[in-house]
C-alpha positions, 0 to 999 in steps of 0.5 A: 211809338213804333214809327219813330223805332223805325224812322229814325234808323231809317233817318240815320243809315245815310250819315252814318254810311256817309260818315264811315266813308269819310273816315276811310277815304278821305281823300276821295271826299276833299275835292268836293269838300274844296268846294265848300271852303268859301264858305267855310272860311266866312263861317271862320273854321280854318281850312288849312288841312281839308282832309282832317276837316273830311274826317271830323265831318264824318266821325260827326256825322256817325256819331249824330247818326248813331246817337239818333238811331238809338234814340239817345239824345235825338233832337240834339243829334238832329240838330248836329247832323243838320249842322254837319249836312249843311257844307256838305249840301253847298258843295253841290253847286248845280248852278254852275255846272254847265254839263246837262248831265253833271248838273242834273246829278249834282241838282238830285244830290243837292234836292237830296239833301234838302229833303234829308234837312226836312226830315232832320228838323222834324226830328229835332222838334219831335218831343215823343208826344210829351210837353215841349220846353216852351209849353213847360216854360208857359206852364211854369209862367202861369203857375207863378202868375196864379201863386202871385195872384192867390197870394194878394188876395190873401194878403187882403183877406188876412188884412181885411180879418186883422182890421175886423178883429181890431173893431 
């Protein structure tokens, strides 16, 4: 469909510029990545050298973007650009910003990202108008249910034959 041709590079231009960015210029992304560390040590990921954890987010965040502009795995890719949004979004912390205009720059850019997080799990979801895996899954279920079903009766028709050939 020529809508998701569109939407999905559309989608992906912001992760991928965002991504080529960090890669460059690393530096310039670590004291908001400072930020996220909380959470990222809760989450278990060593926090040792920011600035390479910087650069992985960004060749993530490329290599996600690009795979779902080209269409090529784009429910994964999806997921994984979410996955990548999600330190990125914690770090902006409008909530304790205490300059009105700060905090309302770091409450866009949060609200911005929450929105892209909308249209990330769309996208994850979107099946091209074919079956999703839990309908497959319910179809292949019924389909073993009918064979099972079929198969009783005709065992109790080849009995029922058995015991009226014998008679």
């Amino acid at each position: 469909m020529i809508v998701r041709r569109l939407a999905r590079p559309l989608l992906s231009t912001i992760f991928i510029s965002g991504g080529i960015a960090a890669l460059r210029y690393p530096s310039g992304h670590k004291p908001m990545a400072e930020k996220a560390k909380p959470y990222l040590q809760k989450a278990g990921v060593p926090t040792d050298d920011m600035e390479l954890l910087v650069r992985a987010n960004g060749a993530a965040m490329i290599a996600g973007g690009s795979m779902l502009a080209l269409g090529k795995f784009p429910r994964l890719s999806s997921l994984g650009l979410l996955a990548s949004l999600v330190p990125t979004t914690l770090t902006h912390d409008f909530w304790n910003e205490t300059d009105p205009e700060a905090k309302q720059a770091q409450q866009v850019q949060f609200m911005k990202n929450v929105s892209l997080a909308g249209g990330l799990l769309l996208a994850s979801v979107d099946t091209e108008g074919k079956p999703g895996l839990a309908y497959r899954t319910r179809m292949l279920g019924d389909s073993v249910g009918r064979g099972a079903h079929a198969a009783k009766l005709e065992a109790k028709l080849a009995a029922a034959n058995a015991k009226n050939a014998v008679l």
